[in-house]
C-alpha positions as protocol buffer text, in pm:
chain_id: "A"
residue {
  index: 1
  type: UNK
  ca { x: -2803 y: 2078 z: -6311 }
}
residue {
  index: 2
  type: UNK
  ca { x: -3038 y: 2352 z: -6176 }
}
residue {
  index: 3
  type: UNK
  ca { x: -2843 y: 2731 z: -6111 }
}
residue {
  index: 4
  type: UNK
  ca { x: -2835 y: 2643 z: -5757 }
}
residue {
  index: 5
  type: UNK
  ca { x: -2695 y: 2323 z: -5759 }
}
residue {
  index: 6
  type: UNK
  ca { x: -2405 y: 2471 z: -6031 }
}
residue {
  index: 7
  type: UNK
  ca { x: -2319 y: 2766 z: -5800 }
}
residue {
  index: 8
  type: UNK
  ca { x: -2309 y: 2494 z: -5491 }
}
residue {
  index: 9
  type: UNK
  ca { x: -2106 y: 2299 z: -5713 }
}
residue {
  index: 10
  type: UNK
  ca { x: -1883 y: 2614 z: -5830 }
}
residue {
  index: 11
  type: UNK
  ca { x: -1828 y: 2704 z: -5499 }
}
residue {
  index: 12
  type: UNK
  ca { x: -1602 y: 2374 z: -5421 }
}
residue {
  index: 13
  type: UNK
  ca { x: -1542 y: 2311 z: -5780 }
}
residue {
  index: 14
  type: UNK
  ca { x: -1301 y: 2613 z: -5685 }
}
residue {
  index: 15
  type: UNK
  ca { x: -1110 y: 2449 z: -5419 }
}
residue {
  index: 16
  type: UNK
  ca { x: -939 y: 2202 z: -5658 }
}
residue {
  index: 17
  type: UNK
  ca { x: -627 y: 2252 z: -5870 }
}
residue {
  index: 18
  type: UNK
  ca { x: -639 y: 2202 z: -6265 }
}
residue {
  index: 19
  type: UNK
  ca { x: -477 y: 1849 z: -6208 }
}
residue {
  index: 20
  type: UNK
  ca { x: -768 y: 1771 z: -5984 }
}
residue {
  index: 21
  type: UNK
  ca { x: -1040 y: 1955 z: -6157 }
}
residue {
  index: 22
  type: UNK
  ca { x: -923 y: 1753 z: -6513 }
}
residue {
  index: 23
  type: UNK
  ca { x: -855 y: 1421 z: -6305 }
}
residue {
  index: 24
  type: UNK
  ca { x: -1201 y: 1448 z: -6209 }
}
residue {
  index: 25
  type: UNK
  ca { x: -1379 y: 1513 z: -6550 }
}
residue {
  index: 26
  type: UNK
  ca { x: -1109 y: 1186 z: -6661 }
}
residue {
  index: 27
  type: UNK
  ca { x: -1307 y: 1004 z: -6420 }
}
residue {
  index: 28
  type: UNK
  ca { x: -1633 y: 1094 z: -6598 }
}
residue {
  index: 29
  type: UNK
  ca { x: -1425 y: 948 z: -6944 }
}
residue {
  index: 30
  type: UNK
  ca { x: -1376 y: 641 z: -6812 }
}
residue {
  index: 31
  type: UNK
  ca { x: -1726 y: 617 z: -6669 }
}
residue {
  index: 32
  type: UNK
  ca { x: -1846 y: 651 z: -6965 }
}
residue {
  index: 33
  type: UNK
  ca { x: -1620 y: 410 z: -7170 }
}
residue {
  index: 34
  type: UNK
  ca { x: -1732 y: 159 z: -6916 }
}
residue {
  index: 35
  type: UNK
  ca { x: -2120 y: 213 z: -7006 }
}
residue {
  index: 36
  type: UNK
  ca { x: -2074 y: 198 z: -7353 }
}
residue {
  index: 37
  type: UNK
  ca { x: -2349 y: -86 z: -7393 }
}
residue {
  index: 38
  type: UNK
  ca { x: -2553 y: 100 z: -7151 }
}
residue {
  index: 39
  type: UNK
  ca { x: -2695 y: 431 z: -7284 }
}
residue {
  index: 40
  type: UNK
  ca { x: -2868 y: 580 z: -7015 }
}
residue {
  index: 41
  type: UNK
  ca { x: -2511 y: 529 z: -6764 }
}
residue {
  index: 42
  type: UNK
  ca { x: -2318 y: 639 z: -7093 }
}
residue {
  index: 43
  type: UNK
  ca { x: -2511 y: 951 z: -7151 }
}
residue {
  index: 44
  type: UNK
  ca { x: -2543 y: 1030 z: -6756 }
}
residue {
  index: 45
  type: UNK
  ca { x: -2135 y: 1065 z: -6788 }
}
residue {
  index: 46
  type: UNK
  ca { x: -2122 y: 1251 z: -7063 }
}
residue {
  index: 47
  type: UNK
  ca { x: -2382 y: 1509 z: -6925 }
}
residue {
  index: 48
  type: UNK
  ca { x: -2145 y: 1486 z: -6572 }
}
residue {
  index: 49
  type: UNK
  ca { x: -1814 y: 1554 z: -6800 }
}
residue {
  index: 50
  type: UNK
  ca { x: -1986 y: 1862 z: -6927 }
}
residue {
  index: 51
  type: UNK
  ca { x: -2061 y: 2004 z: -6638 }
}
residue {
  index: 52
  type: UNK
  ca { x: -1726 y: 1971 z: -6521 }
}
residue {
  index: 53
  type: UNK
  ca { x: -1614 y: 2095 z: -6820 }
}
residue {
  index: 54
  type: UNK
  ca { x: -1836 y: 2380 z: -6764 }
}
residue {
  index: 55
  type: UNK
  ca { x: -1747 y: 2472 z: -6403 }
}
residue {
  index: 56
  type: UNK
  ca { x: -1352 y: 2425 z: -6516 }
}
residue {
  index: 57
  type: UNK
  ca { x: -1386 y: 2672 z: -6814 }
}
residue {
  index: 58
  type: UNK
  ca { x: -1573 y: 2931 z: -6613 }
}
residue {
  index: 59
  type: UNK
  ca { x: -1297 y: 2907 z: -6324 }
}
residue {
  index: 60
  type: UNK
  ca { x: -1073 y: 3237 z: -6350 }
}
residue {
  index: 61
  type: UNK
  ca { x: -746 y: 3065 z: -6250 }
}
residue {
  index: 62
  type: UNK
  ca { x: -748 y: 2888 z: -6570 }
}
residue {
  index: 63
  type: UNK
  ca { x: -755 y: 3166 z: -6814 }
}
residue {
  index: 64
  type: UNK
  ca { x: -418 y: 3100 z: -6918 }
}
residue {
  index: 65
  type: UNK
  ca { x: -503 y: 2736 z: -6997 }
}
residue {
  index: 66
  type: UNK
  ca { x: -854 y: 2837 z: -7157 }
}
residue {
  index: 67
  type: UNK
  ca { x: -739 y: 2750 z: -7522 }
}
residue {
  index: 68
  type: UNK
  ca { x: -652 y: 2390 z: -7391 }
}
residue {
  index: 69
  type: UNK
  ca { x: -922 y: 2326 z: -7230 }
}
residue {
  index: 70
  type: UNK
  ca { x: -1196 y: 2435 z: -7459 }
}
residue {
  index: 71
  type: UNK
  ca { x: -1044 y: 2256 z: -7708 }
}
residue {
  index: 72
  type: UNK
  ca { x: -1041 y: 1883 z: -7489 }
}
residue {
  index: 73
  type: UNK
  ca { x: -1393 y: 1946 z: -7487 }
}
residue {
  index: 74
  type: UNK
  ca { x: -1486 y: 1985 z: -7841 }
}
residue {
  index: 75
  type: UNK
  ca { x: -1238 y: 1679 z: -7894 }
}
residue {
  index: 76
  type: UNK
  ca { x: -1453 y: 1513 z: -7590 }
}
residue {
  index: 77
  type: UNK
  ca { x: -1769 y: 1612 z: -7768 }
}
residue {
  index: 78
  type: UNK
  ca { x: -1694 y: 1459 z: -8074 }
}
residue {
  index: 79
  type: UNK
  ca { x: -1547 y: 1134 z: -7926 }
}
residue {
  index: 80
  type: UNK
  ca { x: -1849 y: 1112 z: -7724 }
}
residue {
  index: 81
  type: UNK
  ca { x: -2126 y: 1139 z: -8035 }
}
residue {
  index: 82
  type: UNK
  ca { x: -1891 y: 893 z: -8203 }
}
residue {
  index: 83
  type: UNK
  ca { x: -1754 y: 1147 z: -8468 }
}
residue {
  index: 84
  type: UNK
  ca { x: -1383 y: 1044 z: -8556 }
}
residue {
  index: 85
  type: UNK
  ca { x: -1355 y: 1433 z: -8716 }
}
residue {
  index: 86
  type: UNK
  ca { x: -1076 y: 1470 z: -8494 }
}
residue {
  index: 87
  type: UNK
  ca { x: -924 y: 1109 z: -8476 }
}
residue {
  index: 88
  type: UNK
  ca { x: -960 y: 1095 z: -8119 }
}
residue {
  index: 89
  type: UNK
  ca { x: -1157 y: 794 z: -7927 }
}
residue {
  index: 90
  type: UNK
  ca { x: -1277 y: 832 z: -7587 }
}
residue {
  index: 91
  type: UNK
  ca { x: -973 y: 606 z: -7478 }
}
residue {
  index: 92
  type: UNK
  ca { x: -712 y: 840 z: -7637 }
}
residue {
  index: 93
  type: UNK
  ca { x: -902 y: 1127 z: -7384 }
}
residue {
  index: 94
  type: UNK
  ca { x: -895 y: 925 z: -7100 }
}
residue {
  index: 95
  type: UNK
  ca { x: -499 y: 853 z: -7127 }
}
residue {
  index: 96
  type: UNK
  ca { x: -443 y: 1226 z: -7137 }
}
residue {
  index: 97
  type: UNK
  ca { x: -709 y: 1286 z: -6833 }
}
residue {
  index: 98
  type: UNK
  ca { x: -500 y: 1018 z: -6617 }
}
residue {
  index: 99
  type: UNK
  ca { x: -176 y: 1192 z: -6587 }
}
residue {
  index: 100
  type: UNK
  ca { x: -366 y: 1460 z: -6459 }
}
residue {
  index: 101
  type: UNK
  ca { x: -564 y: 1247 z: -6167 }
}
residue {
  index: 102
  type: UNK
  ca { x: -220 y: 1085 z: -6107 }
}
residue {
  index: 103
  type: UNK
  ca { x: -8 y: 1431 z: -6062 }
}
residue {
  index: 104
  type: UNK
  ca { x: -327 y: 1561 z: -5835 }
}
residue {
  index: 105
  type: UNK
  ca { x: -307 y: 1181 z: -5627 }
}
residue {
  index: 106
  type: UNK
  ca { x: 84 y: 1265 z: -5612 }
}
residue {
  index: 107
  type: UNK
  ca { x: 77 y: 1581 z: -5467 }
}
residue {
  index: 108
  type: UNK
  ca { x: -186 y: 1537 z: -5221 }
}
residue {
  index: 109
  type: UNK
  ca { x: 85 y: 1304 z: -5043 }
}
């Protein structure tokens, strides 16, 4: 992502709650669980994840939740270069990043 596309992408990146913010990187998980036999699609979601990852982190609302977050990453990370360091798959990530896309769905209604 070049610095003006991440500060375009910052800029509404910023309009969105956690739940939708997390819900969205989920969607990146289960992109790339579905491109698992297709490396170039696999890695293309991984690199999206991180850079939701990266906007999310650097978003000052959050700095009560920082420790969390940081943390799903490094447990993303290693689920996504197939490390089971941490004993967590890609699937066990994308179960915790779908309560989060389904409290943001609920309270948009």
């Amino acid at each position: 992502m070049t610095t003006d596309h991440l500060t375009a992408a910052a800029e509404s990146w910023a309009k969105f709650t956690l739940e939708e913010q997390l819900g969205n990187i989920g969607s990146e998980v289960s992109r790339a669980i579905r491109a698992a036999d297709d490396p170039e699609y696999y890695w293309g979601a991984v690199s999206r994840a991180l850079e939701l990852f990266f906007l999310t982190i650097a978003d000052p609302r959050w700095r009560n939740r920082l420790k969390e977050i940081v943390r799903v990453k490094e447990l993303f990370c290693a689920a996504a270069l197939g490390s089971d360091e941490f004993k967590t798959t890609l699937k066990d990530l994308d179960t915790y990043f779908t309560y989060f896309a389904l409290v943001a769905r609920a309270s948009r209604k």
